[in-house]
DRENKOL-154184 format. One line per field, with one value per atom (N, C-alpha, C): residue in one letter; x, y, z. Coordinates in pm, whole numbers, plus 50000, padded with zeros to 5 digits. Layout:
code = a_...
X = X_...
Y = Y_...
Z = Z_...
// end
This chain:
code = x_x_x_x_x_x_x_x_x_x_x_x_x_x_x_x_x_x_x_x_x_x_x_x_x_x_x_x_x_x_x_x_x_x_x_x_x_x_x_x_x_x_x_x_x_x_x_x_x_x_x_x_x_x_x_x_x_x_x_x_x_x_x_x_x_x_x_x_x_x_x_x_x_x_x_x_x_x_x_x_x_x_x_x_x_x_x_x_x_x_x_x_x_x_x_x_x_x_x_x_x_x_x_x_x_x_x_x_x_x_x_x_x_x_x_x_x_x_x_x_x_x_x_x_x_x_x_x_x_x_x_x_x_x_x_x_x_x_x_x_x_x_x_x_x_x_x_x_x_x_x_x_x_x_x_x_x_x_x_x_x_x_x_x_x_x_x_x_x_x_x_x_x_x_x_x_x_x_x_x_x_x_x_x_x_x_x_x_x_x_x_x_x_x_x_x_x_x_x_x_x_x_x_x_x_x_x_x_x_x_x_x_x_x_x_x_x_x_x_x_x_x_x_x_x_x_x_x_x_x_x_x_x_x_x_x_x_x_x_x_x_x_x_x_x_x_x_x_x_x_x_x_x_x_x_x_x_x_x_x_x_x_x_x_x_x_x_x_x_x_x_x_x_x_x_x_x_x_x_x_x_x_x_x_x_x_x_x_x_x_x_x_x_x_x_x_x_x_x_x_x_x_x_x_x_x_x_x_x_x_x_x_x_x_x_x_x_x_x_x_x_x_x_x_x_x_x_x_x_x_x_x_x_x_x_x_x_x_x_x_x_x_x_x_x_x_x_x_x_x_x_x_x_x_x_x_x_x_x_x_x_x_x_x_x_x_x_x_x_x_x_x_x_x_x_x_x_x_x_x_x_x_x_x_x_x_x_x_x_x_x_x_x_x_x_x_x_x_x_x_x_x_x_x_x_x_x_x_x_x_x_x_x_x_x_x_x_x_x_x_x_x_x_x_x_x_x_x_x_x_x_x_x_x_x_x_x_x_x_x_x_x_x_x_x_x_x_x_x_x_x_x_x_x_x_x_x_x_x_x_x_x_x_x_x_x_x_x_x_x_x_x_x_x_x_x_x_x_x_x_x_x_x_x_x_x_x_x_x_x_x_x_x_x_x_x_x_x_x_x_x_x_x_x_x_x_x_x_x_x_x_x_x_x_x_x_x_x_x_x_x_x_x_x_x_x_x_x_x_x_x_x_x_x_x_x_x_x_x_x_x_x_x_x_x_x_x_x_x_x_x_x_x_x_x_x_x_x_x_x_x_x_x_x_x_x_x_x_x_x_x_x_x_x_x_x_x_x_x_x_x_x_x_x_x_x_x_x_x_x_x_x_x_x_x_x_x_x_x_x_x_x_x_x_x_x_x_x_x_x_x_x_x_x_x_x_x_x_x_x_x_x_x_x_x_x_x_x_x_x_x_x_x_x_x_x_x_x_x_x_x_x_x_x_x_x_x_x_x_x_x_x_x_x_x_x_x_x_x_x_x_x_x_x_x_x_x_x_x_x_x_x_x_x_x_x_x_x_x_x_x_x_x_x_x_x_x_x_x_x_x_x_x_x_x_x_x_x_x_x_x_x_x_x_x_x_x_x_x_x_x_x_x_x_x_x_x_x_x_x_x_x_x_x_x_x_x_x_x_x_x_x_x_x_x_x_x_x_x_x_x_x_x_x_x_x_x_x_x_x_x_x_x_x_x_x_x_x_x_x_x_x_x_x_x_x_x_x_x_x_x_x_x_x_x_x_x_x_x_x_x_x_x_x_x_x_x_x_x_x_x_x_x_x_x_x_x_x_x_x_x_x_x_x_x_x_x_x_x_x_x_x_x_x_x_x_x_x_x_x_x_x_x_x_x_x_x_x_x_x_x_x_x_x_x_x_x_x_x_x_x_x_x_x_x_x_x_x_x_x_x_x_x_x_x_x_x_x_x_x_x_x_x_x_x_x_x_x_x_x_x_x_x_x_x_x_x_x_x_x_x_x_x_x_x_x_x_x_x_x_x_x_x_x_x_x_x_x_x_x_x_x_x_x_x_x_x_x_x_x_x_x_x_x_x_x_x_x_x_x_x_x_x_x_x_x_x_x_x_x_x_x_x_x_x_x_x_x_x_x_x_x_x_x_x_x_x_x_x_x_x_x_x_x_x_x_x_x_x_x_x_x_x_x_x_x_x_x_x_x_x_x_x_x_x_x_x_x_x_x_x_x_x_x_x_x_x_x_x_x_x_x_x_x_x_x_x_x_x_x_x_x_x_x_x_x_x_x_x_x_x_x_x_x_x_x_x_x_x_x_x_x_x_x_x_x_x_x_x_x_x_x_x_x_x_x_x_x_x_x_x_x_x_x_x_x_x_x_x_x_x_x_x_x_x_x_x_x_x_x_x_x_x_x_x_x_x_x
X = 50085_50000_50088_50045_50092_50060_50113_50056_50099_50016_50049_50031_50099_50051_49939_49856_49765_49733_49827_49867_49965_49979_50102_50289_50345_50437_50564_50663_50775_50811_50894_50952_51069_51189_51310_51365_51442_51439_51396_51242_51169_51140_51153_51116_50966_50915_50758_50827_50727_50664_50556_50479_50395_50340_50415_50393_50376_50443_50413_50312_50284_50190_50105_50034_49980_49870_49810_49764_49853_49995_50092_50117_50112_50175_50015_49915_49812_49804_49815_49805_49901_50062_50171_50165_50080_50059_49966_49852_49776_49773_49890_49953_50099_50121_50265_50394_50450_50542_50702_50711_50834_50920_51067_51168_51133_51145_51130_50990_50896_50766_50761_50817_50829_50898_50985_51044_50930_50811_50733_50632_50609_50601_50673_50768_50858_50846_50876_50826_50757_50623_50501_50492_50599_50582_50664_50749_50826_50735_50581_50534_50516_50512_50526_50329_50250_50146_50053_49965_49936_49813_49899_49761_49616_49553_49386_49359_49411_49343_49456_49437_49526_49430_49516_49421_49505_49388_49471_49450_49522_49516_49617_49500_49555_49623_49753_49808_49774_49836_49775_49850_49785_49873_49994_50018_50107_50225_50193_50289_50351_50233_50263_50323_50336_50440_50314_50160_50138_50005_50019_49980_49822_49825_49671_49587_49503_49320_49318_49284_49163_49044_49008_48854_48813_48669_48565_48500_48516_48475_48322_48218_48085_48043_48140_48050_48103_48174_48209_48085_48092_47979_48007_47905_47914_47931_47978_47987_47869_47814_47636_47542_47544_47415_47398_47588_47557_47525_47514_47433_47585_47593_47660_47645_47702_47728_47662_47775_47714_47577_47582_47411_47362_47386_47302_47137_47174_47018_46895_46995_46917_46860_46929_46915_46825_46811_46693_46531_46561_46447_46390_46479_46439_46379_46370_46298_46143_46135_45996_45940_45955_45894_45794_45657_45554_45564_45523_45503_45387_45417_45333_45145_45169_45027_44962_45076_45019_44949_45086_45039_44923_44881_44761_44612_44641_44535_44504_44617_44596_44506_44552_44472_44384_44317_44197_44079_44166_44097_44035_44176_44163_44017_43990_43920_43787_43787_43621_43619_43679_43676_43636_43684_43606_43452_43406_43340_43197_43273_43174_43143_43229_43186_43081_43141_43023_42932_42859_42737_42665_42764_42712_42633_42755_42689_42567_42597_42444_42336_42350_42241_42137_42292_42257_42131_42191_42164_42031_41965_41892_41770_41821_41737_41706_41773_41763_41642_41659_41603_41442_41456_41297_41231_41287_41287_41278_41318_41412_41259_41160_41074_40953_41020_40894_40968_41156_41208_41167_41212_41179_40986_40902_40840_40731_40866_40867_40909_41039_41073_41007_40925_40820_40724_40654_40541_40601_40749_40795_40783_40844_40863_40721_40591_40504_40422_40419_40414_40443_40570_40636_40599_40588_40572_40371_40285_40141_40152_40228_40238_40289_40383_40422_40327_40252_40150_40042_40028_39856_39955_40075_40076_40100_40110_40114_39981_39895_39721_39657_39743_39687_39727_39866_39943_39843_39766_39717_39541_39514_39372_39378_39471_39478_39486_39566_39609_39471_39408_39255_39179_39165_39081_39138_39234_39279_39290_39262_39204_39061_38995_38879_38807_38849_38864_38867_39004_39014_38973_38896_38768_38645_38601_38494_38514_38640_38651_38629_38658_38656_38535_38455_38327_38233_38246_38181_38227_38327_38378_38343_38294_38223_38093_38012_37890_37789_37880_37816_37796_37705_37699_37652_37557_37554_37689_37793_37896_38003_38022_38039_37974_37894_37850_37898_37901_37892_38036_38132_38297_38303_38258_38267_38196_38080_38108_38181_38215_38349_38455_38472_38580_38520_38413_38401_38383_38366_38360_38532_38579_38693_38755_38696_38676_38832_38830_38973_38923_39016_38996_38952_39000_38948_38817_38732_38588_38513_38580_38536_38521_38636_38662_38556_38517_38460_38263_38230_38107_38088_38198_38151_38111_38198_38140_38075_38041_37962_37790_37752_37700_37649_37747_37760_37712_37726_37656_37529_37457_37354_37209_37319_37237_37239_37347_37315_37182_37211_37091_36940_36935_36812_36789_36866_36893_36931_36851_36884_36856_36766_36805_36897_36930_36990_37145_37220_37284_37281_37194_37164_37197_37137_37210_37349_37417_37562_37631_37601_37654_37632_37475_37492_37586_37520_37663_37787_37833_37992_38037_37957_37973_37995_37927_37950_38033_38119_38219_38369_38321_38491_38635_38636_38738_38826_38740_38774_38851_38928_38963_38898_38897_38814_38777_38879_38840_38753_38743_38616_38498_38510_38365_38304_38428_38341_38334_38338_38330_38214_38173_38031_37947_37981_37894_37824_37957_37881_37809_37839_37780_37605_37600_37481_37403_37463_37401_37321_37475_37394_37294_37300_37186_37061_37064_36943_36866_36896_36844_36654_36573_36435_36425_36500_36454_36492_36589_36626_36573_36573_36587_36646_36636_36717_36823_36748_36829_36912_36873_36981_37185_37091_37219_37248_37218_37286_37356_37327_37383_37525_37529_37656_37763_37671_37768_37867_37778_37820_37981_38021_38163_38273_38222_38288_38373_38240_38250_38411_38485_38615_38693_38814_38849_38965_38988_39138_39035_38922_38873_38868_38899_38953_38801_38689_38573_38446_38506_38451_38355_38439_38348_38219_38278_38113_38058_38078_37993_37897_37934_37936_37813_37858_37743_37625_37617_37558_37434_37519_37416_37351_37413_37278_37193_37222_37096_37014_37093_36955_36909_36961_36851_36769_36771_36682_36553_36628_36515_36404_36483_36410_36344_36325_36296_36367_36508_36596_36697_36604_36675_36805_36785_36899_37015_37008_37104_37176_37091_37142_37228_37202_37274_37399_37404_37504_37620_37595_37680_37732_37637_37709_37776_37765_37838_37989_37987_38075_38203_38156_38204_38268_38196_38260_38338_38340_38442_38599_38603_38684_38745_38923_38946_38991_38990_39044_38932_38799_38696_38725_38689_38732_38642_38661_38615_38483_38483_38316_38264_38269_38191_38196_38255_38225_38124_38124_38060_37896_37880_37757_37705_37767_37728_37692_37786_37708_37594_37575_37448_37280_37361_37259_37186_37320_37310_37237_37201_37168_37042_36996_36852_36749_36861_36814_36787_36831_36851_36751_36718_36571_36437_36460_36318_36298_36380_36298_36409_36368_36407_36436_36542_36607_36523_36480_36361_36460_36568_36632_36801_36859_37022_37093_37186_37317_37328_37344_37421_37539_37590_37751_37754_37917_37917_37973_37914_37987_38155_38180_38339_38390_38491_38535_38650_38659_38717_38881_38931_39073_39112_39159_39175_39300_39321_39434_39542_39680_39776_39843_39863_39930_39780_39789_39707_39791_39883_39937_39898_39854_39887_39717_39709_39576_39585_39444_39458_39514_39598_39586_39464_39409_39320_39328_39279_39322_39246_39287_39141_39229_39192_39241_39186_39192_39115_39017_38990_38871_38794_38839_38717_38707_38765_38724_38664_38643_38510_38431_38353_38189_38139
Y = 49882_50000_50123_50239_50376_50462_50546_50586_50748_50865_50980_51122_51190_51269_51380_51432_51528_51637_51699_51815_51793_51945_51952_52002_52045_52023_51950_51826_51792_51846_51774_51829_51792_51850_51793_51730_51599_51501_51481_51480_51393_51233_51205_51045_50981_50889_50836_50704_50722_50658_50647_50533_50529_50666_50745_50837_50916_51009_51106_51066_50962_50931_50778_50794_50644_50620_50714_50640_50544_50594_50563_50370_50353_50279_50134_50227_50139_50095_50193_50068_50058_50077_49951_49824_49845_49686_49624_49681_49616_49611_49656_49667_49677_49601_49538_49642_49704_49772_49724_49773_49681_49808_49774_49900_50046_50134_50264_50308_50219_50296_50314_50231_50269_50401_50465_50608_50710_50669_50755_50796_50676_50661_50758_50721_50764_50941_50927_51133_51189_51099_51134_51192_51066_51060_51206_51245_51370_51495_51485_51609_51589_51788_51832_51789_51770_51720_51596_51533_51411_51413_51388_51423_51427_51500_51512_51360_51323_51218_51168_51056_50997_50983_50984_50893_50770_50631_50527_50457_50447_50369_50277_50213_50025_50079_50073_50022_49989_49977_49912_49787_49673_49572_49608_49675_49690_49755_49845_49920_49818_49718_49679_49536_49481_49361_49265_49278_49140_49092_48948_48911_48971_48984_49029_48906_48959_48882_48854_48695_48716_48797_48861_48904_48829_48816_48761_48696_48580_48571_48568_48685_48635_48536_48434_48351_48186_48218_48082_48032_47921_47846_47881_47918_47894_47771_47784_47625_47620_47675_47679_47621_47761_47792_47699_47642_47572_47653_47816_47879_47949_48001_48129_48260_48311_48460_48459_48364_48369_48301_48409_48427_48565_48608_48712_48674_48476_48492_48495_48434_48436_48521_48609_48782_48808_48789_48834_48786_48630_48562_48601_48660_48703_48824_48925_49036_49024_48889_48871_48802_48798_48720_48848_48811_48874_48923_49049_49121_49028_49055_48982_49056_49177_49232_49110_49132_49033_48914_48864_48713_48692_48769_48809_48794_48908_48912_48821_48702_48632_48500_48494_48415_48398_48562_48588_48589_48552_48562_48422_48329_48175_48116_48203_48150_48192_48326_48360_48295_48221_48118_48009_47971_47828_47863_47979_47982_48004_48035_48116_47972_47869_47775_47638_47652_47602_47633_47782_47857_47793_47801_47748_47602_47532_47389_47379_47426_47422_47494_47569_47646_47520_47495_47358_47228_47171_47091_47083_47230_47295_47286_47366_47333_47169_47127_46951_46864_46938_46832_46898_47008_47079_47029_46997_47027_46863_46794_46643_46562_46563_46494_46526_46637_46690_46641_46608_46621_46428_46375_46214_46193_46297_46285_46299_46421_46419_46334_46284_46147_46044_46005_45936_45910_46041_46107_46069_46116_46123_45952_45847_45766_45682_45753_45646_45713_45790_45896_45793_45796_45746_45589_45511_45344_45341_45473_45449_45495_45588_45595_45474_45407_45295_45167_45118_45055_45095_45208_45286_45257_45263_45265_45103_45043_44920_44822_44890_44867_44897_45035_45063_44961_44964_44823_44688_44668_44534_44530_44702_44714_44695_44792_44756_44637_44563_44432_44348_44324_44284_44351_44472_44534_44525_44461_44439_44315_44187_44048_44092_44140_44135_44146_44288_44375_44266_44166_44076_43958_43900_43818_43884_44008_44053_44040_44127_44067_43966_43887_43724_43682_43727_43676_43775_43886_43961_43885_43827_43808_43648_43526_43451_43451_43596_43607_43606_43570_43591_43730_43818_43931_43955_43859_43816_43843_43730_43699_43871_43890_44010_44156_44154_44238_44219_44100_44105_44157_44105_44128_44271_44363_44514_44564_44495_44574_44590_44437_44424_44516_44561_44617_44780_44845_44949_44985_44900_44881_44932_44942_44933_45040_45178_45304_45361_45465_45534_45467_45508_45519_45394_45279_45227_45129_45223_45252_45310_45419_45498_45381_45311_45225_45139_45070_44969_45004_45137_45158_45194_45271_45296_45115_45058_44957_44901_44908_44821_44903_45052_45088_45063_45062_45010_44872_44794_44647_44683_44734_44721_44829_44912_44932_44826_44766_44686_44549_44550_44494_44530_44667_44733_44796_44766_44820_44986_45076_45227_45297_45315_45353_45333_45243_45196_45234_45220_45296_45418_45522_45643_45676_45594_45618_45618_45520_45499_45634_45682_45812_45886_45937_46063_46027_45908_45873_45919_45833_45839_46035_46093_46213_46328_46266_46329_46290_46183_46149_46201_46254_46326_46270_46153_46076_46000_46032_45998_46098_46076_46193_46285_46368_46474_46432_46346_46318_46226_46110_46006_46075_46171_46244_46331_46376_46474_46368_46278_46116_46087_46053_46010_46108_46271_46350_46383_46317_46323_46209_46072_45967_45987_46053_46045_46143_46257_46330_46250_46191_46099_46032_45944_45830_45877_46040_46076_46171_46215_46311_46226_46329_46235_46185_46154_46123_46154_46232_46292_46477_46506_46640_46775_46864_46870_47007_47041_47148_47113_46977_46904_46896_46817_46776_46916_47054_47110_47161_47171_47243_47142_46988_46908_46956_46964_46974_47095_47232_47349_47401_47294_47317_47247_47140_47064_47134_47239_47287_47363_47383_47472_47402_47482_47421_47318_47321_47248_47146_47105_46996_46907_46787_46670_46636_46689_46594_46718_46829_46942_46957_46907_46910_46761_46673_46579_46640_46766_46786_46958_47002_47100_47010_46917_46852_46813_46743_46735_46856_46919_47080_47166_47078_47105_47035_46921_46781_46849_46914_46921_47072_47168_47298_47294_47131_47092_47002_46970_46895_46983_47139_47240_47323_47288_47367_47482_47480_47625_47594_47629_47574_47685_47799_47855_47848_47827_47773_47692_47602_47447_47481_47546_47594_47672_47755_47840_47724_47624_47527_47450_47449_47340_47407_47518_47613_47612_47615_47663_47518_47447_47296_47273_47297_47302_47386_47530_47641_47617_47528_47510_47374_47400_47332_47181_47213_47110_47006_47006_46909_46788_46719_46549_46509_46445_46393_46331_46242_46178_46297_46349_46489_46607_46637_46678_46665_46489_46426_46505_46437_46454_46567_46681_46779_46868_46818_46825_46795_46662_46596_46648_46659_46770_46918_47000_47078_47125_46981_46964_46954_46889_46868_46963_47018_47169_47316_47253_47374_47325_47238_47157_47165_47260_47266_47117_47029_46916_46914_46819_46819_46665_46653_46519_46420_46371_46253_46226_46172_46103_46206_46208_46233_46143_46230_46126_46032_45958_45804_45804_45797_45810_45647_45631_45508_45521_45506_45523_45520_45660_45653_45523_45468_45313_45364_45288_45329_45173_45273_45201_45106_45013_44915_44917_44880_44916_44850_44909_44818_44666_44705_44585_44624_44474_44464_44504_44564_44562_44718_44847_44944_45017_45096_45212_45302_45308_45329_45513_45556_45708_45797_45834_45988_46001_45990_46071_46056_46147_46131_46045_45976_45882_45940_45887_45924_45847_45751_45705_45771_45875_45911_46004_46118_46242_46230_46072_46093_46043_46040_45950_45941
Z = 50000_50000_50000_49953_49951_50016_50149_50180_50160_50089_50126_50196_50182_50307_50230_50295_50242_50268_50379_50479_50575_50607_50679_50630_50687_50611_50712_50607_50707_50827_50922_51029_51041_50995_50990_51066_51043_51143_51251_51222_51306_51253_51348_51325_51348_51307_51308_51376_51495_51623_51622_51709_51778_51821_51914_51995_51909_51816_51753_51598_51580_51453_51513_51575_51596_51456_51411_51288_51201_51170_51098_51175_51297_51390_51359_51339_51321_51172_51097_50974_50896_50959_50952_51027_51110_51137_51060_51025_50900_50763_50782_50620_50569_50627_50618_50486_50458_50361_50354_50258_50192_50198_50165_50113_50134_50030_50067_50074_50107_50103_50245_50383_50487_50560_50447_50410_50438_50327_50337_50465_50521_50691_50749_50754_50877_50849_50683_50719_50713_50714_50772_50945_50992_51097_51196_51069_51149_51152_51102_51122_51229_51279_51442_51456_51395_51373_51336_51413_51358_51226_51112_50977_51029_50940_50977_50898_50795_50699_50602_50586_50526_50399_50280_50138_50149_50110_50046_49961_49865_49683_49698_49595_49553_49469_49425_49334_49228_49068_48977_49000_48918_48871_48809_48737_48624_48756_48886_48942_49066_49126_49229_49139_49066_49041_49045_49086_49099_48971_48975_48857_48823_48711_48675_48690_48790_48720_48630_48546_48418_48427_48326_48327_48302_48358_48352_48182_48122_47993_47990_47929_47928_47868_47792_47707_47716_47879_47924_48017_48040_48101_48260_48397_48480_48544_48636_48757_48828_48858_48960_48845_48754_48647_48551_48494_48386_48276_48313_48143_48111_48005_47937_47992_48069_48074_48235_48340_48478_48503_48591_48634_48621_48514_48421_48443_48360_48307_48448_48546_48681_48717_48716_48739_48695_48566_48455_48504_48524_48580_48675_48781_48889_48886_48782_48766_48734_48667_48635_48726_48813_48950_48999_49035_49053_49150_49209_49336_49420_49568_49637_49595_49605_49550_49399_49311_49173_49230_49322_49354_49409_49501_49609_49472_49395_49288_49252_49190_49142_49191_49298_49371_49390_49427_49449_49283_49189_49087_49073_49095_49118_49145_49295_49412_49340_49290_49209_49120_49025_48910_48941_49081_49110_49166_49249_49309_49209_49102_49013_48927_48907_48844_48927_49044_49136_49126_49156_49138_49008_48864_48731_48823_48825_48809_48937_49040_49160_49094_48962_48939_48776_48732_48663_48673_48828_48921_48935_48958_49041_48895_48826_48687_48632_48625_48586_48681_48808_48900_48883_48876_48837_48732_48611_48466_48414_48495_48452_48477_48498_48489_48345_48299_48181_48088_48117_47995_47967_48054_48076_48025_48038_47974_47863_47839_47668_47580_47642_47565_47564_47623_47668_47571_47567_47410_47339_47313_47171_47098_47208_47185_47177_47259_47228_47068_47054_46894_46812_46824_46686_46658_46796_46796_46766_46796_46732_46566_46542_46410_46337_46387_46295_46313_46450_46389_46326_46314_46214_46093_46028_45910_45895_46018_45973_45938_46021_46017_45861_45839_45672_45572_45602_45495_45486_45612_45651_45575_45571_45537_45378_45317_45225_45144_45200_45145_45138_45237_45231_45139_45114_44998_44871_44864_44696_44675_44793_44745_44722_44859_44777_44654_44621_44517_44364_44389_44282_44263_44426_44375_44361_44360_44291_44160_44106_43944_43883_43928_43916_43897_43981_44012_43899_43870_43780_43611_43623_43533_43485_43588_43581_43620_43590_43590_43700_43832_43925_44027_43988_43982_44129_44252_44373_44433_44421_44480_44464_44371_44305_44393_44431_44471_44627_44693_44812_44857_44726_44736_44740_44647_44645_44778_44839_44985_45071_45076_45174_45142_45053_44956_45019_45011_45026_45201_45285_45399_45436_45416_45410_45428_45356_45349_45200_45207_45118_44980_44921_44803_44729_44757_44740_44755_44841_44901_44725_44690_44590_44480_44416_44298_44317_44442_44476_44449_44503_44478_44331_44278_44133_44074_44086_44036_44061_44210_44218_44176_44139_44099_43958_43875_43748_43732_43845_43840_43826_43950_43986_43852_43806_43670_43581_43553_43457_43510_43658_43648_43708_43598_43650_43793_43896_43957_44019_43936_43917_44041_44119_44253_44310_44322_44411_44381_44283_44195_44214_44173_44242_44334_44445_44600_44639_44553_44582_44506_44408_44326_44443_44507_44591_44721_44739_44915_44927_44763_44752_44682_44633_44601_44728_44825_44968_45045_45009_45100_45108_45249_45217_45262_45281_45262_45144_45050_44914_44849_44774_44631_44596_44563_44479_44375_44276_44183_44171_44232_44230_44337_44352_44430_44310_44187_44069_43958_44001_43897_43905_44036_44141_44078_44068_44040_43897_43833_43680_43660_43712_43686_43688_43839_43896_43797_43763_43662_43524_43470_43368_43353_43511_43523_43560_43615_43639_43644_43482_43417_43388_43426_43390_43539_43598_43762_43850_43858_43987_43981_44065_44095_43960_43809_43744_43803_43890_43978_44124_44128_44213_44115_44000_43932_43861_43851_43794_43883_44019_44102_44196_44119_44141_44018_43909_43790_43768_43812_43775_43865_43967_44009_43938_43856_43793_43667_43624_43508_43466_43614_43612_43457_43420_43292_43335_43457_43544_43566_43598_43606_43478_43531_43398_43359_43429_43353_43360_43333_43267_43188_43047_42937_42952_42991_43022_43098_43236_43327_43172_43075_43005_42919_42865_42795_42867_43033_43036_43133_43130_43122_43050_42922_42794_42778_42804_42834_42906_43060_43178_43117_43027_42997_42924_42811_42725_42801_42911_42995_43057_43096_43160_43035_42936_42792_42801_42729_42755_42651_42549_42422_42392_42433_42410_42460_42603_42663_42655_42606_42576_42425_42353_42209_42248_42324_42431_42444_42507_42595_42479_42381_42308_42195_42162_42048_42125_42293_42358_42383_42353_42312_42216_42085_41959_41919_41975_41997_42049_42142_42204_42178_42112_42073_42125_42285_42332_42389_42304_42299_42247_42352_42303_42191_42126_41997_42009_42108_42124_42197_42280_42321_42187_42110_41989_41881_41888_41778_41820_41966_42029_42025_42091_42071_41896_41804_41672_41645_41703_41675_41728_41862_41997_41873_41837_41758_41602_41569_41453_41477_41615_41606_41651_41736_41801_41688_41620_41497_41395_41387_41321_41371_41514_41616_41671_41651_41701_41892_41985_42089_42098_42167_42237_42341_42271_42384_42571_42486_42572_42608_42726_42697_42608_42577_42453_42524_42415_42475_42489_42597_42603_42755_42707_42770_42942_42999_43197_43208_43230_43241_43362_43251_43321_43430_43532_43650_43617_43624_43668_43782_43752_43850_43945_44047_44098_44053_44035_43973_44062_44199_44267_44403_44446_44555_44690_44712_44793_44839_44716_44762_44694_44791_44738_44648_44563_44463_44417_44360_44367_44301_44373_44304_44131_44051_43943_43821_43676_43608_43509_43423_43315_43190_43057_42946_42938_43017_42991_43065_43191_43312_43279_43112_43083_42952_42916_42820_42866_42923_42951_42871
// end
């Protein structure tokens, strides 16, 4: 160490003691000096004064002889850390460590996250146990719904199937002349109800004219014309039939007042319900009318050919002054048979059910 003086000035041969410098006396013992730096002591020690303050400096390496330190390499590995560059990165880590306030928050955020998800599920709980008997039986409905719907359509599959044997031993039986047996098959057949209720009375109507049977016939046209379980179309089928068969005996303001809805031009059996509303204004002596309807026939090109013919004919005689004893002869629109016995028949008009 160096020690120098920082006031004062020498005292010619004086000497440094204990007695006259005890600072000097104290840190030559804690600091041991070599050669002439103990010089500088000693004429420290000859001031007639003991210094106010000493300064003291280290030495450089380069002055005091002793070996230099390595510096520190940042990009050698520590012995603790194991990392590159000390414990820098420790340091670093340790800055991002949360204040006890953060930590506190955090916690407390923790604790409302659970508390708040409890609340969910007790409020859950709470709903289910209220709720959980309407829902058990709704499923319930749902499930007995669906198992009555599938036997009603299985009941229909089963009705049907019976009304299209029957159905084809009535044929049979009409067809070997037994018009009895035949008849009894088409009730069973119309007992049955749906559409193929409808197929079943037309014919079996059609029997019962052929065997003179015309009331009775009659009756089955107005029944089945009122039934509203049937088609539309075999109810404005029913309605022209009945027209035909009973012009001269029924009511003629009954049957005009079946015919005149028929008359639309979207209806497939129009123009027979058109003809035979010149029949019934010739029946009511209304000859003009009846000339009206049938000009209005031949006008229009999309007149079927046997309703054409007729109405020429109607026309010719009407225009001669003479009058029609009887309605045209036209033949009973033929009813379609069902294709497989397995299934009911669809609704609909054919070309044979839009010429009568």
């Amino acid at each position: 160490m160096r020690l120098r003086r920082v006031c004062g000035e020498p005292r010619p041969g004086a000497e440094a003691n204990s007695q006259t410098c005890p600072q000097i006396s104290g840190i030559a013992a804690f600091f041991p000096l070599s050669g002439g730096r103990f010089d500088e002591l000693q004429h420290l020690g000859g001031l007639g004064k003991v210094p106010p303050a000493l300064t003291i400096t280290t030495p450089s390496a380069s002055e005091s002889g002793a070996p230099k330190r390595p510096q520190e390499d940042p990009k050698r590995t520590h012995r603790v850390t194991k990392q590159k560059g000390g414990g820098r990165k420790a340091a670093k880590t340790g800055k991002n460590k949360p204040t006890p306030e953060e930590e506190e928050q955090q916690a407390l955020d923790a604790f409302m996250t659970e508390i708040e998800d409890d609340l969910r599920d007790e409020q859950l709980q709470k709903l289910w146990d209220k709720y959980k008997s309407a829902v058990f039986g709704g499923m319930a409905a749902i499930v007995a719904v669906v198992a009555g719907y599938q036997y009603w359509l299985g009941q229909q599959e089963e009705r049907l199937a019976a009304q299209a044997d029957a159905y084809a031993s009535a044929v049979v039986a009409i067809e070997d002349g037994n018009a009895e047996n035949a008849l009894q098959a088409l009730g069973d057949v119309a007992a049955g109800g749906g559409n193929y209720q409808a197929i079943a009375d037309l014919r079996r109507a059609a029997l019962l004219i052929e065997q003179g049977q015309r009331q009775d016939a009659l009756s089955l046209y107005r029944s089945l014309r009122n039934e509203a379980s049937v088609a539309q179309a075999y109810r404005d089928l029913a309605s022209v039939l009945w027209a035909m068969h009973g012009v001269g005996v029924e009511d003629t303001a009954a049957l005009e007042d079946a015919l005149y809805p028929i008359t639309a031009p979207t209806n497939p059996f129009s123009y027979s319900a058109l003809e035979l509303l010149a029949v019934l204004a010739v029946e009511r002596s209304d000859i003009d009318e009846s000339r009206s309807i049938l000009q209005d026939l031949l006008d229009d090109a999309g007149t079927p050919s046997g309703i054409r013919g007729r109405a020429e004919e109607m026309m010719a005689v009407l225009s001669g002054g003479g009058l029609p004893l009887l309605a045209p002869s036209a033949p009973a629109p033929e009813i379609e048979q069902p294709a497989t016995a397995g299934a009911e028949a669809e609704p609909g008009a054919t070309s044979s059910e839009e010429t009568p």
